[in-house]
N, C-alpha and C positions, 0 to 999 in steps of 0.2 A: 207918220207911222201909226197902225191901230192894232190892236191887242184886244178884241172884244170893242169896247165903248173907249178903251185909255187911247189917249193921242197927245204923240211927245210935239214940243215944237223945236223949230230949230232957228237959228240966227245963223245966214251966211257970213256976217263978215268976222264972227266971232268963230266962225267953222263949230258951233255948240246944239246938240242935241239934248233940252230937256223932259225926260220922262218921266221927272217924280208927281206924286199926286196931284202935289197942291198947284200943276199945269195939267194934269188931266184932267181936273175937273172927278178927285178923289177915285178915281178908278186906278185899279193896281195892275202892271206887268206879274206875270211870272218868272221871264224871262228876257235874255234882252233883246229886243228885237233885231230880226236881220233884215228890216228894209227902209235901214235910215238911209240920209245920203251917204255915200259912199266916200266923198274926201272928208266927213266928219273929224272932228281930231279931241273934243271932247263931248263924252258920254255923261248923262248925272242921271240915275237909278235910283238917286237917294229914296228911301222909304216904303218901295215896291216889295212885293210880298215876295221876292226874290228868295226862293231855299238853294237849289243849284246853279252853278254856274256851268254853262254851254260854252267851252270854246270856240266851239266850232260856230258858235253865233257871230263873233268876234271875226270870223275869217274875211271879212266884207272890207273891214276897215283900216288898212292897211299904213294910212295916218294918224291913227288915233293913239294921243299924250297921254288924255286925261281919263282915269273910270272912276268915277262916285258910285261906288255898291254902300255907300253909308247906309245902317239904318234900315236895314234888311233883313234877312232870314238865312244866308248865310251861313252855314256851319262847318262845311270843310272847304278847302280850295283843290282845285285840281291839278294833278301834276303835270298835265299837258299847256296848262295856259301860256307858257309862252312860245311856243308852236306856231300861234296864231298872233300873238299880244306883245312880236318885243318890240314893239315901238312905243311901251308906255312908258312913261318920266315919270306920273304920277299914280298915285294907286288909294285910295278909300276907303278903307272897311271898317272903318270906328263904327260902336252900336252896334255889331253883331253879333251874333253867339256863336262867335270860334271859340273854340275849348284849347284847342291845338294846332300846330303848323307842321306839315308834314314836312319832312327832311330837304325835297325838293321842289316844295312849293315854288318857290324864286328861280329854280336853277335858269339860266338864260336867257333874264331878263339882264341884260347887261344897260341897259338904258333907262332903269330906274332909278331914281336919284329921291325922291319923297314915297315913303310910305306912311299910310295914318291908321293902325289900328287900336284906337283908343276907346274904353269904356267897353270893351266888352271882358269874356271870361277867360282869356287864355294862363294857363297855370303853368306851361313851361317851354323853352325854345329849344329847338333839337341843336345837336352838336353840327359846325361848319354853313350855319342856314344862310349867313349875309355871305360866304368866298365867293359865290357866283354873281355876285353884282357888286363889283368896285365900285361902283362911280355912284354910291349911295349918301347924300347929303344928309337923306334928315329922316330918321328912326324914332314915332310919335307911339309909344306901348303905356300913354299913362292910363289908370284908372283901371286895371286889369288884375288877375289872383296870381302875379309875379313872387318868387317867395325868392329866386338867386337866379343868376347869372351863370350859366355855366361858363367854365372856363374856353371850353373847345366850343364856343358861339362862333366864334371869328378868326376858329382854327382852319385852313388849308388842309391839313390832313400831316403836315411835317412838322408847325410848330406855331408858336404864338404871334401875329402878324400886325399885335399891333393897331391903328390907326390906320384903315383901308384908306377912307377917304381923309385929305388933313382940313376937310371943313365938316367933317362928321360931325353930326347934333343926333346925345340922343336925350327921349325923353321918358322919363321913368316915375314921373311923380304919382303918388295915390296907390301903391302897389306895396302888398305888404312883404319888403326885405326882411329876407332874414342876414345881419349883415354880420356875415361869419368865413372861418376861412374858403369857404368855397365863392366867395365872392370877391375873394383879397384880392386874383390878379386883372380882376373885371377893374376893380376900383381904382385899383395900381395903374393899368395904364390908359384908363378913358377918366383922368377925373378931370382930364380939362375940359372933356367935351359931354361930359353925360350931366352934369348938372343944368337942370333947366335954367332957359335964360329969361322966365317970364317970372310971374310970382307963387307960382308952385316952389313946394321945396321940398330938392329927398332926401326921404326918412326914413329910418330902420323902423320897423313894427317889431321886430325878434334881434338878438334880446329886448326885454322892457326896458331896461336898464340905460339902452341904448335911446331912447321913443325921443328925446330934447333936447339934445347934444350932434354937435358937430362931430365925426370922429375922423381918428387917425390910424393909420396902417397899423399900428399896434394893436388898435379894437377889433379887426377881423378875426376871430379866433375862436375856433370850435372846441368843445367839450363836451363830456358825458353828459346824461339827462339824467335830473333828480327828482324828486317827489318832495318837494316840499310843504305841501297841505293835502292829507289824505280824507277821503269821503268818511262823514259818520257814521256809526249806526241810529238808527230812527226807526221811530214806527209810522203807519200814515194809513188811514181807510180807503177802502178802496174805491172808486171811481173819481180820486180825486190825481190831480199832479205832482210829480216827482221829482227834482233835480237833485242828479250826484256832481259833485264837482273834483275836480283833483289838480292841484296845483301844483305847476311841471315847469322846472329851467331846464335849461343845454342849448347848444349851437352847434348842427341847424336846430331847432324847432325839434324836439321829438313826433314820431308816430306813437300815437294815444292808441290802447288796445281794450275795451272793457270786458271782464272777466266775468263773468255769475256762477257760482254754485263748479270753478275750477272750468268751465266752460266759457269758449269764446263766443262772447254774445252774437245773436244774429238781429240788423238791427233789421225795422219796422216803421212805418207809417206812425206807428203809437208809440214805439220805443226807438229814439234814433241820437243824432250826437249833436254836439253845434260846438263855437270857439277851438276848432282845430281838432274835435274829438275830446276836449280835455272837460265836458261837461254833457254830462247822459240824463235825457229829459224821457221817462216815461206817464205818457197820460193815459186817463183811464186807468189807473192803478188794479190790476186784478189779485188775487188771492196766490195764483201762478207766479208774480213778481218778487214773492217770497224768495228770500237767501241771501248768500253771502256774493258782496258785489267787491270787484278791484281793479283797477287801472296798472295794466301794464304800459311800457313805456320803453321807448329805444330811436335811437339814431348810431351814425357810422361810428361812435366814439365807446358806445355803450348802451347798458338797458337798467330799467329801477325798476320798481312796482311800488306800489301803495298799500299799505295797513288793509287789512279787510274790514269790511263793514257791514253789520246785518243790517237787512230792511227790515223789520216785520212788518208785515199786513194783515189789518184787522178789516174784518165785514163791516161793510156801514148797518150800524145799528138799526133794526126796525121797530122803535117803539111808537106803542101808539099813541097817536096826536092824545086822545083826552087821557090818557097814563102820563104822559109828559106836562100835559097840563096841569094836571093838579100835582104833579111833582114839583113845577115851577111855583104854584100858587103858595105849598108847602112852606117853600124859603123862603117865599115874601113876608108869610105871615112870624117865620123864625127867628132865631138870634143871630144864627149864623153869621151875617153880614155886622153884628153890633160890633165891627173892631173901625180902628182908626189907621190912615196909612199918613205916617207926618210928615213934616218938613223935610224936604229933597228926598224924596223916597223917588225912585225911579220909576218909569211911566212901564218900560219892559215890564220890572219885576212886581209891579199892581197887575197887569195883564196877565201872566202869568198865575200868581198865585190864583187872583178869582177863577181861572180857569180850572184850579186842580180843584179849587172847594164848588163850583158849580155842576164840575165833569163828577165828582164822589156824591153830591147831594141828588141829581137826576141817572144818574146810575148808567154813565155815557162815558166812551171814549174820550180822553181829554182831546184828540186830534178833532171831534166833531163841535167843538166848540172856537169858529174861524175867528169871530171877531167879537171884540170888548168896545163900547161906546161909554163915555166919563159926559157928567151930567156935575156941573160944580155946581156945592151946596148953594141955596138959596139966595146968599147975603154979595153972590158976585153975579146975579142978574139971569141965572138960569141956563148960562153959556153952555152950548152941548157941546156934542163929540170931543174924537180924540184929539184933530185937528185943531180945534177952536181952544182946547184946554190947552194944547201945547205955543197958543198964543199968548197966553195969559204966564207962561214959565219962561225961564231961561235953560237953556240947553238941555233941553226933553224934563228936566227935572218937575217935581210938583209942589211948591211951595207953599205951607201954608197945612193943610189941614181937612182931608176928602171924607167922609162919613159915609162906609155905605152900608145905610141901614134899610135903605128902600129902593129898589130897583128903579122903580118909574122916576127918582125924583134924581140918582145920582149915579146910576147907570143901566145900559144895557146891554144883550148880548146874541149876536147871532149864532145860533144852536143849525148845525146842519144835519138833520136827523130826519 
């Protein structure tokens, strides 16, 4: 078969048509071709730049078990496939970016027994999706944004059915559960067969509480969402990065909401969310990011919100280079620095301080003063930085006795101005 330059090959006695690249000699399909042999019985696509699937491609092959769409482009499946396809036992589609399965994806595939969509993005399974194919063996959904199991996965439309197939294997590992009551009668009646039998192991991601432990029918249990660590207020200049964070329990998982200024943020390119919504990363900090920020917060059980917290944003200072200069030169040659920081004095709270006497003697935002570098006195070899000093201590602490009377010899600082 040709596709431009791609040419699959085929092995009769295996009835196999290969068309992934690394047999074309790296050229890609679009699609699947419709002029292989015709009693073929497995197809393998793996890797081909495959975005839609043509049933009507499929019409040819009237014996065909086996389709490897691995590792494709793949983003929805069509509801007609088996139309043309129900002669497949096997099915492929790890490595894709399916998001989703539409309700009748599967319907009348009655002669499926292995699916494998593993490692791509699918975030939830519709209600009654396996009742159309009994005779299903083995269900591979690890490594996917799985968060629960609905109950009506493997509902009929009348009632809960159970264990279709009684050699049913499914495989759920690397999916972050949330394992709460909406998952209780998933668990309750596949736990003989939904634990993998290799060396994966599943695991609840939600609760945390849950993340190392075995659990039992009693752990499935949903509750309200709470706020339990709410974002500060801070200041921060601007064209630098932001993170708010807000620390949220309940089962399921709450939906993360963030607020500004009593408005529902609209997120951006530059201001967006990350860990489930429950942390707001704004870069490029502008003068506009000014206000008051808050995390709302809800699931079926209830809703919280979080403390407010102003941002304030200040202009990045524009002084100039030789005004900063000689303001720097200023404290070099002053007293300023003649103190002593002693024995276990904390590494933080040296950082800190020189920053408020640095940021008050050059007449700068303390936020424009990022980093502190420690230069130990003379008599311990000249050891610089922060890191190198924190070798010479035990647990961040500084032992012993830092002088800083002279920048160059016992430390320095990066001034972002």
């Amino acid at each position: 078969s040709q596709d431009g330059a791609a040419v699959c090959s085929y092995s009769s006695f295996f009835k196999r048509s290969d068309c992934s690249p690394s047999v074309t000699g790296a050229f890609s399909f679009y699609t699947i071709p419709n002029d292989l042999p015709t009693d073929v019985e497995i197809i393998i696509m793996t890797g081909n730049a495959i975005s839609v699937l043509y049933p009507g491609n499929l019409t040819y092959y009237k014996n065909l078990t086996t389709l490897h769409l691995n590792d494709t482009l793949i983003s929805s499946l069509p509801v007609d496939l088996a139309n043309t396809t129900s002669s497949i036992q096997n099915l492929f589609l790890d490595g894709t970016p399916l998001t989703e399965i539409e309700d009748n994806a599967f319907e009348h595939l009655t002669n499926l027994r292995i699916l494998y969509i593993d490692e791509s993005a699918i975030t939830s399974l519709p209600d009654r999706l396996f009742t159309r194919i009994p005779n299903i063996d083995l269900i591979s959904l690890t490594y996917n944004q799985l968060q629960t199991i609905s109950n009506e996965v493997f509902n009929d439309g009348s009632h809960m059915r159970g264990i279709i197939s009684p050699s049913l294997q499914i495989f759920l590992a690397g999916n972050p559960l949330s394992c709460d009551c909406n998952l209780f009668l998933f668990r309750n009646s596949f736990v003989a067969g939904v634990f993998p039998k290799d060396d994966d192991i599943l695991r609840c991601q939600w609760p945390t509480n849950n993340l190392t432990r075995d659990l039992g029918l009693g752990d499935f249990q949903c509750f309200a969402p709470s706020v339990t660590q709410s974002p500060r207020n801070d200041s921060i200049l601007t064209n630098r990065t932001y993170h708010l964070t807000c620390t949220v329990t309940g089962a399921p998982f709450p939906e993360v909401t963030w607020i500004k200024d009593g408005v529902e943020l609209n997120y951006t390119s530059r201001v967006y969310t990350s860990l489930y919504n429950a942390s707001l990363t704004i870069t490029n900090v502008e003068l506009t990011d000014d206000g008051v920020y808050q995390c709302v917060i809800d699931n079926e059980s209830g809703t919280d919100s979080s403390l407010e917290a102003t941002l304030t944003v200040q202009e990045l200072p524009q002084v100039p280079r030789d005004l900063l200069n000689n303001r720097i030169q200023n404290i070099l040659t002053s007293n300023v620095f003649n103190s002593n920081f002693t024995v276990d004095t904390n590494i933080a709270t040296v950082e800190d301080t020189m920053r408020m006497i640095l940021a008050q003697q050059l007449q700068i935002p303390v936020a424009a003063i990022t980093n502190i570098w420690f230069n130990l006195s003379k008599d311990t070899d000249g050891i610089k930085g922060r890191d190198n000093l924190q070798k010479q201590v035990n647990n961040g602490h500084i032992k012993g006795t830092v002088k800083l009377t002279e920048s160059g010899s016992y430390f320095s600082a990066r001034i972002n101005v």
